[in-house]
C-alpha positions in Angstrom: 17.3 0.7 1.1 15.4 -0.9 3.8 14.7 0.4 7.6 13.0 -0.8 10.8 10.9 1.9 11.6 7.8 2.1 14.6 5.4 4.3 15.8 4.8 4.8 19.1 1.7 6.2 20.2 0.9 7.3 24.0 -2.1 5.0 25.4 -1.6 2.7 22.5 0.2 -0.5 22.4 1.6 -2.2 19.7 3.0 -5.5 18.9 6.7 -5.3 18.1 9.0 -7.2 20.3 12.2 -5.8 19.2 14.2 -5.3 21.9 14.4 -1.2 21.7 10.9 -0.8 20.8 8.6 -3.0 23.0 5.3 -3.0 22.7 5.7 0.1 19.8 3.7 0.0 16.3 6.1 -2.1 13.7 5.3 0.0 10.4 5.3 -2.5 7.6 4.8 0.3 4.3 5.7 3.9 4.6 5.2 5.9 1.2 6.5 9.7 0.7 5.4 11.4 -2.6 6.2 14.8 -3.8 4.3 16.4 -6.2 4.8 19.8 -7.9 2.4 21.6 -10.4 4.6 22.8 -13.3 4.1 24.7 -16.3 5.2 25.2 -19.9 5.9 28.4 -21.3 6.6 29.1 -25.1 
C-alpha cells in the first residue's frame, strides 16, 4: 500500500509542490520495525 506522506518542520522549508503541502518535506522511505525479545520455555 502506497501513501504521500510530508513532514513539515517550523523554520524549515521543503521542496514539495503538492498543492496541500507547499513548501513541506516530501518523505520518500518511511520504515516501522517492531521487535520483541521472546523466550522458550521447556
Amino acid at each position: 500500500m502506497a501513501y504521500d506522506i510530508f513532514l513539515k518542520i517550523d523554520g524549515i522549508d521543503g521542496e514539495s509542490m503538492d498543492d496541500k503541502h507547499k513548501n513541506e518535506i516530501e518523505v520518500l522511505s518511511w520504515r516501522w520495525n517492531i521487535h520483541q525479545e521472546s523466550t522458550m520455555h521447556a
